[in-house]
N, C-alpha and C positions, 0 to 999 in steps of 0.2 A: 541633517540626519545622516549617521553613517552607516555607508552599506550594507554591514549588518545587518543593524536594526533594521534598516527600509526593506530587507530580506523575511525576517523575519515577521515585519508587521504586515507583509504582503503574502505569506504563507496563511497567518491567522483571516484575514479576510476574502482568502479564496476557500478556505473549507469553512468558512463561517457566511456562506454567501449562498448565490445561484452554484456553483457546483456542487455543496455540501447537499442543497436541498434534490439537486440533480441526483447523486447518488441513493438520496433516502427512497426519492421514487422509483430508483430503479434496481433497489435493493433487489427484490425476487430473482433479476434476471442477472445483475453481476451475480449474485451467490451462486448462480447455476455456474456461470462461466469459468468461475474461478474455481470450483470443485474440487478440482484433481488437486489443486495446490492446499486447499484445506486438506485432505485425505494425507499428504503427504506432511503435511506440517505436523499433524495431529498423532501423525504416527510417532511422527520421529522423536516430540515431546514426551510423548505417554513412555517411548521408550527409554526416556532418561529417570522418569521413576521418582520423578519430582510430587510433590503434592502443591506447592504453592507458585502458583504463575501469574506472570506479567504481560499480558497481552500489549505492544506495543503498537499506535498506532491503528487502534481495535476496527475504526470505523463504524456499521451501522451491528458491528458484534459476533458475526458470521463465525471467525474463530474461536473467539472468545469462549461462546457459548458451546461452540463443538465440544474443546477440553472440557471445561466445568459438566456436560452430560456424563464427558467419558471418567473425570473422577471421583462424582459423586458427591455425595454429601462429606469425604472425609477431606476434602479437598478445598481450595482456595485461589478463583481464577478473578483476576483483575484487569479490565480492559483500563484501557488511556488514550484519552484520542482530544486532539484540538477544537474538532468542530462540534457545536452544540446540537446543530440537528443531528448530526449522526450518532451522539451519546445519547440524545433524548429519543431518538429510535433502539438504540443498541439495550437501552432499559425497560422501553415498552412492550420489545420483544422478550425479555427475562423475563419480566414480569407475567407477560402470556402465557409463557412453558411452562412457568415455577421452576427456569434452572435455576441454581445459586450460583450466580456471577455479579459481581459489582463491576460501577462503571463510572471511572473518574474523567471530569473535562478539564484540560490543563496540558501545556505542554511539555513533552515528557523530558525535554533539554534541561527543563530548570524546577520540573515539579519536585519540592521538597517529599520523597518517599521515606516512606519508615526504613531507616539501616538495615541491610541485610535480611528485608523481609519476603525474600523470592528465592527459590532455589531454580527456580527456571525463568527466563526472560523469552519470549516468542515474539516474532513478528512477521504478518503477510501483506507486505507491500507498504509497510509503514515507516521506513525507517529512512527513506531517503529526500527526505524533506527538511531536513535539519538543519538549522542555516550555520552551524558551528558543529558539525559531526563529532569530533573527540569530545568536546565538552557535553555532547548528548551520553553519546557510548560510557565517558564516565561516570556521569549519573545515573546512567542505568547499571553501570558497577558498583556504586555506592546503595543498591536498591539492593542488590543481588548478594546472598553468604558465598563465603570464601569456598571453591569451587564447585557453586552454580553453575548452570548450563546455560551458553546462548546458541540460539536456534533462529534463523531467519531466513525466509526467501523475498529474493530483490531481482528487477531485472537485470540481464545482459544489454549489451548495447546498443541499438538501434538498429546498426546490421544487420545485426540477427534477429530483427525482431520488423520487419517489413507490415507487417499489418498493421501494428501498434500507431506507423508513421503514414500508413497510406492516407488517411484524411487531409491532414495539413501537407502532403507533397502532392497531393488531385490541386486540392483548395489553392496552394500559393499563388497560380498565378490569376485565379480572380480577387485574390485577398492581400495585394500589397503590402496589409499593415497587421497581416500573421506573425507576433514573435518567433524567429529562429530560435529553436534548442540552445541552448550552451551548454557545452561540457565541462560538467563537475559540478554543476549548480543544484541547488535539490529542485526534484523535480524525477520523473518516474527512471530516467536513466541515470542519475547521480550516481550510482554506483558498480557501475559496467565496468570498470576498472577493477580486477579483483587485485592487483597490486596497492591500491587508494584504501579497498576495502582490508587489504590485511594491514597496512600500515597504520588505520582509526584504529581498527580496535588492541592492538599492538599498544598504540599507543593510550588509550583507554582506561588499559588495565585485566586487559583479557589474553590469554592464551588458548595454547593446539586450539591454532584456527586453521579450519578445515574448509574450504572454500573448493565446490565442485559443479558443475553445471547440470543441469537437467533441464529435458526439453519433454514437453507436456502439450498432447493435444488439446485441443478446446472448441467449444462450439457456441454456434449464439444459434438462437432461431430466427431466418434469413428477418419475419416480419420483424422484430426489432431493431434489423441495422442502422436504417435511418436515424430511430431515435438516439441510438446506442453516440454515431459522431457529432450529431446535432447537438448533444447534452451534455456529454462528456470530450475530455479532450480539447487541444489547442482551437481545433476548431469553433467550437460552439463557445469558446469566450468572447470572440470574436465576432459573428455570425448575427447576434441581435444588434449591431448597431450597423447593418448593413441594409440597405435598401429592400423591396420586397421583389424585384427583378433580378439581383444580383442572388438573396437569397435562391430562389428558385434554378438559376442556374449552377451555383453552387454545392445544393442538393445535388442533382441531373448529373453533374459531374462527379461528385466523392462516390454517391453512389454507383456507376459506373467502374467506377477505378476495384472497387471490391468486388468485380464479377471473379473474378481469379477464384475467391473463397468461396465460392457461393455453391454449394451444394444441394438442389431442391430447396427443401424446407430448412435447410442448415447453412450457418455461414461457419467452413473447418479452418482451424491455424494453429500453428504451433509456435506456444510462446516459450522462448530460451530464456532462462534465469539462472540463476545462482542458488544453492542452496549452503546456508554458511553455518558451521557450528565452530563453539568455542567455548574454552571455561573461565570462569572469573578467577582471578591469579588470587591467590593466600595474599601475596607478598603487597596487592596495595593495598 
């Protein structure tokens, strides 16, 4: 099997697994954390004045379903996302509100979309998972009419983003057999590179790409930290197949390492990302 594919069929079985289901349960609490970046997303969308959108990478729908409130009935919001629990959450939650948002599973590199049926493409935290990026970016060009809007936020690099890594840098050394990051590979910092990112979509079929940083407070409530590394993250793939000793010390220490954040009943950080817009070129 070539690395590709072994990339790709290992993408589908991790959001189709224990962390797909990891997110669904802790939907309530990422939705809070991530807030500020939906407020922002949603704005920046609504202010392009599009009526039909592309949610990429929707997850358990949290975006999705923001736009689709804020356009109404005259409107057409379509979430896409790989893992099954998180769409069959992302629809049970539609269904709840009675927003009008649909919600495709499939992934959005090679899902056949109707031509130019978007005039907006979004995405929150979706997009860097792609095991062949231009070939995604293009498809999602071939989805989108001739100067459509792209709209997405993706993180910054790891540097600058010390919380994000504090788990698996506490954990490493009781955890020998913690996969290291690699750079460039999809996965949450795939695209810290804003040079990588202007040259996909460049290459794509997208133009005036606007690529700017923003940094965005955020909080968790302290009681959820534990569960928050334990479930999500490098760590917690790892973590079940360790002893119940090892477990425990493990805990004792991640948790520790995040006293820095830990404000009373709050855990504060501030995540650095990118916020990126672009239009779909006439010309491809």
């Amino acid at each position: 099997m070539d690395g590709t594919r072994r990339t790709a069929d290992e993408q589908a079985a991790r959001w189709n697994g224990p962390a797909a289901h990891a997110w669904v349960e802790s939907q309530a609490v990422l939705d809070d954390m991530l807030r500020p970046f939906e407020d922002l997303l949603v704005e920046a969308v609504l202010a392009e004045q599009g009526r039909h959108v592309l949610d990429v990478g929707c997850g358990t729908g949290g975006t999705t379903l923001a736009v689709a409130r804020r356009l109404g009935a005259d409107g057409r919001c379509v979430g896409i996302d790989i893992s099954e629990p998180m769409v069959t959450a992302a629809r049970a939650r539609a269904e709840r509100e009675g927003t009008q948002a649909s919600f495709v599973r499939a992934d959005a590199q090679d899902h056949m979309f109707e031509p130019a049926g978007f005039d907006i493409v979004m995405s929150r935290f979706g997009v860097m998972f792609f095991q062949d990026s231009v070939r995604a970016f293009t498809n999602l060009r071939r989805a989108a009419r001739d100067d459509a809007r792209l709209r997405f936020i993706t993180w910054r690099g790891p540097a600058e983003n010390p919380f994000m890594t504090t788990a698996e840098r506490a954990a490493a050394p009781l955890l020998p057999n913690l996969p290291a990051r690699q750079p460039d590979e999809p996965g949450q910092f795939a695209f810290a590179d804003p040079d990588r990112v202007h040259r996909i979509l460049e290459e794509s079929g997208w133009t005036e790409i606007d690529i700017r940083p923003v940094d965005v407070d955020c909080t968790l409530p302290e009681r959820e930290l534990v569960g928050y590394f334990t479930r999500l993250g490098p760590v917690s793939r790892v973590l079940p197949a360790t002893d119940e000793q090892t477990r425990a010390r493990v805990v004792e220490t991640v948790r520790a390492a995040f006293d820095t954040y830990v404000r009373g009943t709050e855990v504060r950080f501030t995540a650095a990302c990118w916020m990126v817009g672009a239009r779909a070129s006439s010309a491809s």
